[in-house]
Every structure is written in structure tokens, then in C-alpha cells.
C-alpha positions as a Markdown table, in Angstrom:
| # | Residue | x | y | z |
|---|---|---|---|---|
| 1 | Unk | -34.7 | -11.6 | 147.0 |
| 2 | Unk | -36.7 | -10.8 | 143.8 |
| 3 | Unk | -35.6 | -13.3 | 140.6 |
| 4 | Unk | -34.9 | -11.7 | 137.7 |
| 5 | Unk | -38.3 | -12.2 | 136.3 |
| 6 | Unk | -40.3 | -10.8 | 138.9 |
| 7 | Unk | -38.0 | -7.6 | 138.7 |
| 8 | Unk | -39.2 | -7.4 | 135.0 |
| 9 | Unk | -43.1 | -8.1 | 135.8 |
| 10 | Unk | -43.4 | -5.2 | 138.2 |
| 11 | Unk | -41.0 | -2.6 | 136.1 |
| 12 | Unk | -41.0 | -1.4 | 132.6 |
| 13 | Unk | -40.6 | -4.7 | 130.6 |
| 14 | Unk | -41.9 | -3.2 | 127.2 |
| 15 | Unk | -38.8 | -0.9 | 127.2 |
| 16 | Unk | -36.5 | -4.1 | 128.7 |
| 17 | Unk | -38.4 | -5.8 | 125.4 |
| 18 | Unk | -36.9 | -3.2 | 123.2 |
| 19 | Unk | -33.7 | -2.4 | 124.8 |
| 20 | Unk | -32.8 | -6.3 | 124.5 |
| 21 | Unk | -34.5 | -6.7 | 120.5 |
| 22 | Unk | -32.5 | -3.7 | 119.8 |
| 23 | Unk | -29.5 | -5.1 | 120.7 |
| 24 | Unk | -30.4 | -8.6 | 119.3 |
| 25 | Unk | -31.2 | -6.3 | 116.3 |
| 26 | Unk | -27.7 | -4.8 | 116.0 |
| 27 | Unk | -25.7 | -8.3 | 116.6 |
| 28 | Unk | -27.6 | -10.5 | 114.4 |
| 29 | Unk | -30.2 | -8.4 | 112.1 |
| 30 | Unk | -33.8 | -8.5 | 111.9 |
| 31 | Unk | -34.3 | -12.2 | 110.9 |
| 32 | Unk | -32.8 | -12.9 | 114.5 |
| 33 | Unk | -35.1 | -11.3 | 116.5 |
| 34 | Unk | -38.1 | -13.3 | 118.3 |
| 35 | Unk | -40.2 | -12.6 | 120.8 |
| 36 | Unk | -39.3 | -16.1 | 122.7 |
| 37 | Unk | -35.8 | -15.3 | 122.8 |
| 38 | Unk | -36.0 | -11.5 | 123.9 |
| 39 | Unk | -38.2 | -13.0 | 126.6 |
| 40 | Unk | -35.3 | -16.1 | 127.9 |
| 41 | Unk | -32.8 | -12.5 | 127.6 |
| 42 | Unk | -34.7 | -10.5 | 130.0 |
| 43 | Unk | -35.7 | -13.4 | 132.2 |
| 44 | Unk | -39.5 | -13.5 | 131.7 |
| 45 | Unk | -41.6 | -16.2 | 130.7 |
| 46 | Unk | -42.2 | -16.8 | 127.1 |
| 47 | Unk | -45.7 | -15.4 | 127.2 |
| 48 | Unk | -44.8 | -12.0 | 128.7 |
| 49 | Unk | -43.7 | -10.3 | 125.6 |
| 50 | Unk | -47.2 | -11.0 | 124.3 |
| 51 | Unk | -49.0 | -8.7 | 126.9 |
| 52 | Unk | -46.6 | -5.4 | 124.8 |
| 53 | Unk | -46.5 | -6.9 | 121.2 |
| 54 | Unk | -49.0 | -8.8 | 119.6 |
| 55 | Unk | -46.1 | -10.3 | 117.6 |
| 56 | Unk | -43.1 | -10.2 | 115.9 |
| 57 | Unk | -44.1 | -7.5 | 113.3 |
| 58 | Unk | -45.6 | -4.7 | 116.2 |
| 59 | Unk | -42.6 | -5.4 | 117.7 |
| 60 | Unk | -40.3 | -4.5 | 114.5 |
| 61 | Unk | -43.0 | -1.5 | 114.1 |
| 62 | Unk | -41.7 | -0.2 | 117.7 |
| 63 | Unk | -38.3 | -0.8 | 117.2 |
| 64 | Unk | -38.7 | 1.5 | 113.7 |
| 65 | Unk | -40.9 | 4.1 | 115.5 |
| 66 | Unk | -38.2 | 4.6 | 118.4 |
| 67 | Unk | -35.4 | 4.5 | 115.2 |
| 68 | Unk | -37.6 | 7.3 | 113.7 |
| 69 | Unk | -37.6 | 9.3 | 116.7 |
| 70 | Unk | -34.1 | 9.1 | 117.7 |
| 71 | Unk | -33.3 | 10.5 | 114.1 |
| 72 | Unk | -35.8 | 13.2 | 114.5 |
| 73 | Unk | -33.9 | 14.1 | 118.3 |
| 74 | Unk | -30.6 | 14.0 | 116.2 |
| 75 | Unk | -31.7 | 16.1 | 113.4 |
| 76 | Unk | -33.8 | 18.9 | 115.6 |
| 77 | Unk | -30.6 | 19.2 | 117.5 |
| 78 | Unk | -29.3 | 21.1 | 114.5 |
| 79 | Unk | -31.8 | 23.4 | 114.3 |
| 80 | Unk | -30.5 | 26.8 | 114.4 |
| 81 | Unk | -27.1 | 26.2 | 113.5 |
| 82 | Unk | -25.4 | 28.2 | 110.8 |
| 83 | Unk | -25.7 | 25.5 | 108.3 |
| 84 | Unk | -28.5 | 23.6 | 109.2 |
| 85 | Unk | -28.9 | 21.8 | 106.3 |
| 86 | Unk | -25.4 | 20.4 | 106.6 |
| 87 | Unk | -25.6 | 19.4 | 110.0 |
| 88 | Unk | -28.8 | 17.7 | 109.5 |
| 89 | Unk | -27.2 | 15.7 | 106.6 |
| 90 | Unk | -24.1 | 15.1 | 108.8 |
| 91 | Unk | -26.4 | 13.9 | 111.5 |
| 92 | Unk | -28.5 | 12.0 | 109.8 |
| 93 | Unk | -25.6 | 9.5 | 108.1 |
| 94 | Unk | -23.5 | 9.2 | 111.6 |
| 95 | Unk | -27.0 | 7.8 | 113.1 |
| 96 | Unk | -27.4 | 5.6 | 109.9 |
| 97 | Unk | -23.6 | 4.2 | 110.3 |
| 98 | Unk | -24.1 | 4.4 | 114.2 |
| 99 | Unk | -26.9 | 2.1 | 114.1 |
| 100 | Unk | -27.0 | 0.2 | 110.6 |
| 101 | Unk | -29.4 | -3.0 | 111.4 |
| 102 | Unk | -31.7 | -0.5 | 113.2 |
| 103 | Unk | -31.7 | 2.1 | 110.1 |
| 104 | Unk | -32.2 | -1.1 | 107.5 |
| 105 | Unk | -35.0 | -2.1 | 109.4 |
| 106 | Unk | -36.7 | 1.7 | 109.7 |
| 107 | Unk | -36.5 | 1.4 | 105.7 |
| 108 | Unk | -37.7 | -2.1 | 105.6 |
| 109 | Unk | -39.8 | -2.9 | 102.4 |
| 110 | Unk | -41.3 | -5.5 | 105.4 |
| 111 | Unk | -42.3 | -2.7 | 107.2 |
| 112 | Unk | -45.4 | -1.0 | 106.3 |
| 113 | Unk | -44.8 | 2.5 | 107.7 |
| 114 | Unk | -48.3 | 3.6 | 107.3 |
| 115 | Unk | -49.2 | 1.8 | 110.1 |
| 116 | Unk | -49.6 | 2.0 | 113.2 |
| 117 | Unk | -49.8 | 5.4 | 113.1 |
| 118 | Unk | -47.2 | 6.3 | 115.7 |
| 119 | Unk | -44.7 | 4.4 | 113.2 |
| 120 | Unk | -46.0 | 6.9 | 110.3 |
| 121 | Unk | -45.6 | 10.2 | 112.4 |
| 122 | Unk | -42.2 | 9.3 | 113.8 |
| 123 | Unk | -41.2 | 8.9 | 110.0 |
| 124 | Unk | -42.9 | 12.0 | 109.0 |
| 125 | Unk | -41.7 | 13.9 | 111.4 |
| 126 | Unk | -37.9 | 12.9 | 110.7 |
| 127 | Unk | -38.5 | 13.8 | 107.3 |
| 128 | Unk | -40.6 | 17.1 | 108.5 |
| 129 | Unk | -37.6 | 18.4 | 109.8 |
| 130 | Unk | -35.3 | 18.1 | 106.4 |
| 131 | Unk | -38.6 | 19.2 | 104.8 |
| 132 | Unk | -38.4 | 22.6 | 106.7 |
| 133 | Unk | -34.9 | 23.0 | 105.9 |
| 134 | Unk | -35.2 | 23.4 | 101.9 |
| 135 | Unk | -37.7 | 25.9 | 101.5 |
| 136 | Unk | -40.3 | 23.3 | 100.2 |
| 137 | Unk | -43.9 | 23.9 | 99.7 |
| 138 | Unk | -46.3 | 21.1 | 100.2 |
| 139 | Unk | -46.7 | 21.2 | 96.5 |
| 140 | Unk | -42.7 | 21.4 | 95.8 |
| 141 | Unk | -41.2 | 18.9 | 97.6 |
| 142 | Unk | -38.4 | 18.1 | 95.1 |
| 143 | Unk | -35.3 | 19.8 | 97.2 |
| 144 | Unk | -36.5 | 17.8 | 100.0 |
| 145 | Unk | -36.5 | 14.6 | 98.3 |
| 146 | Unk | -32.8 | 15.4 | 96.6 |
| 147 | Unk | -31.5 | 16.0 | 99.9 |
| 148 | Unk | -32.9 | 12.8 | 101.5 |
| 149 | Unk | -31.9 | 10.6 | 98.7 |
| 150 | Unk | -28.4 | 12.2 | 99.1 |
| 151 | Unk | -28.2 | 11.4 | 102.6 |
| 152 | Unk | -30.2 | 7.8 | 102.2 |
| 153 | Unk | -28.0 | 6.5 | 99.2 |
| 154 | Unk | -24.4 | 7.4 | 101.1 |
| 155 | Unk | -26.1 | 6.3 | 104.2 |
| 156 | Unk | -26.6 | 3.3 | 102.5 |
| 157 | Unk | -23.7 | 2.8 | 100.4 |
| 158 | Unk | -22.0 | 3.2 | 103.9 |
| 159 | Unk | -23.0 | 0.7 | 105.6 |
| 160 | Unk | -23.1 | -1.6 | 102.5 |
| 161 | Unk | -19.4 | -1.1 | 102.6 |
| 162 | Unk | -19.4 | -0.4 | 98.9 |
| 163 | Unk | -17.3 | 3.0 | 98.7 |
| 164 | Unk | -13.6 | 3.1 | 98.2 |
| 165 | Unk | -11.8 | 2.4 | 101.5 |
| 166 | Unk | -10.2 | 5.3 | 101.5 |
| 167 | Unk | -13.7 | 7.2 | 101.6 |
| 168 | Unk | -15.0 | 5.3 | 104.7 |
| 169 | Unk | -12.1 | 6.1 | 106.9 |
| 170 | Unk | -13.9 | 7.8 | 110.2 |
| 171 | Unk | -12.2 | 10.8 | 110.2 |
| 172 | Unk | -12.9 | 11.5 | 106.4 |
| 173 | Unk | -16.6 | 11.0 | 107.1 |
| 174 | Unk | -17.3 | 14.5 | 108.0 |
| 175 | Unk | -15.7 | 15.7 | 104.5 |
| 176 | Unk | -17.2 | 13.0 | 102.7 |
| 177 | Unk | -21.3 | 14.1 | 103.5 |
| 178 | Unk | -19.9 | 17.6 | 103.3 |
| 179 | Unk | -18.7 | 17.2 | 99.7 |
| 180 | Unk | -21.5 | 15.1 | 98.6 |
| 181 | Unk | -24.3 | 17.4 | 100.2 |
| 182 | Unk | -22.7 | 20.1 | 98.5 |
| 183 | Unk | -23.7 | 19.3 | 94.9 |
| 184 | Unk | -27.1 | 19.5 | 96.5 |
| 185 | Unk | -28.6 | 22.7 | 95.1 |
| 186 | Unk | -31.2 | 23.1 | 97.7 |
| 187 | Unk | -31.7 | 26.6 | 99.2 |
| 188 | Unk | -31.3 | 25.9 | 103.0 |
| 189 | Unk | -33.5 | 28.1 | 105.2 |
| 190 | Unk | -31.2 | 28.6 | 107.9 |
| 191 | Unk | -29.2 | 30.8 | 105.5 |
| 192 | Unk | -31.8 | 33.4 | 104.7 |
């Protein structure tokens, strides 16, 4: 019979890594994340993680990069729709509420998203997709950046519990990024 750790040594123990710091992530935030104790939590020994993540920090890094790319998948599944732009805002704050210790940490000042370079293209290419969505020009990038600090600040406020509780009720959420997105006065490509 194979022992837990030997299951791990043989299959995909990065992603068994990330899967458990994920969840350790969620529960107990950032500052409760270590490479020792994902290893005792997937049954390896305590050198193992070391062979995927030279530490703590390229581990945070992945954890971002596969946060960045999940929102990208959410927010290129509303492409095409009849308000795009909407969706993608709609999208973009049920991830950030879905997953709030995991979205803190994708917008960690700890974080330095311009490395490694798979962390910096999953962020640009989140923020590619809202970016194709307001008619911005590399040069104009101001509707862009209004609809992403619309979406990031009640994202935020969200999960900071600092609205009126009568605003964070579930099913008002939909209404609530609808009526806030709609002072935006972006031009949304999917309605030309």
C-alpha cells in the first residue's frame, strides 16, 4: 500500500502545494501560509516543497498568478455577451467576494507583480480583457482604469465589510455592481 507521501512524490505535488496553500490561504490569510506546514498537510517531508518553490514568496507569486488567471477565465467567459462590460464587472467582484484572501493577496503591495514574468502576464492579461472592452487606445487608457477602480474599490469595500448591510445582502449584489458600473461613462465595445 502506498503512504500518503509516496502518492505525492510520484504525482503532481506542485498543484497538491497549491491546492492545500490555497486553502490554508482562504482559512487563515497570507501570514499563515508556510511551506513546512503545506508540506505536514499533504504528507510530504518538509523538504519537498523546496524542489517547486524556492520559498515562501514564489510560492505567494503562484498562488497570485493562478488568482490572475482564474479572473481572466471568468472575465473571457463574458465575451460576447450583450453587455460585456457589465458582465465583466459582475464577474470580476463575485470572484473578488468568492475568494477574498486569494484576491488581497493578487493585489498585495508584498507582491511584486513584475516578476516572475508569468505573474505579470496573468495580471495583464486580466486587465487586457477590461482593456478591450472600453474602446481604449494604448495611449488612452483612462476608461479602462475608471472601470477597474470601480470594480476594485466595491470589490474591496466588499470584502472589507464596510458598506451598509443592507447593500451586501447576496441577492442585492447583482443590482449593487449594476448600479455602481452604471455611472461609469465608458463606451463598451460590445455595444457597437
Amino acid at each position: 500500500m502506498k503512504t500518503k507521501e509516496s502518492d505525492y512524490h510520484h504525482g503532481d505535488l506542485r498543484g497538491a502545494l497549491l491546492n492545500a496553500a490555497r486553502d490554508a490561504l482562504e482559512q487563515n490569510g497570507a501570514s499563515a501560509v508556510s511551506l513546512r506546514e503545506l508540506a505536514r498537510r499533504v504528507g510530504v517531508s518538509h523538504a519537498a516543497p523546496y524542489r517547486h518553490f524556492a520559498n515562501r514568496e514564489t510560492l505567494l507569486m503562484a498562488l497570485a498568478t493562478d488568482g490572475f488567471n482564474e479572473l481572466a477565465r471568468r472575465l473571457r467567459a463574458q465575451e460576447g455577451k450583450d453587455d460585456t462590460l457589465m458582465d465583466m464587472g459582475q464577474a470580476y467582484v463575485s470572484f473578488a467576494i468568492g475568494n477574498p484572501s486569494l484576491y488581497k493577496l493578487m493585489f498585495s503591495p508584498e507582491l511584486d507583480r513584475k516578476k516572475p514574468e508569468l505573474l505579470a502576464d496573468a495580471a495583464g492579461a486580466a486587465f487586457g480583457l477590461l482593456r478591450s472592452q472600453t474602446a481604449a487606445t494604448d495611449q488612452e487608457q483612462s476608461g479602462t482604469l475608471a472601470a477597474w477602480a470601480l470594480v476594485h474599490g466595491l470589490s474591496q469595500l466588499l470584502i472589507d465589510r464596510l458598506l451598509p448591510e443592507e447593500l451586501m445582502k447576496p441577492d442585492q449584489l447583482g443590482a449593487l455592481v449594476e448600479s455602481v458600473l452604471g455611472h461609469l461613462q465608458v463606451h463598451d465595445r460590445s455595444k457597437t
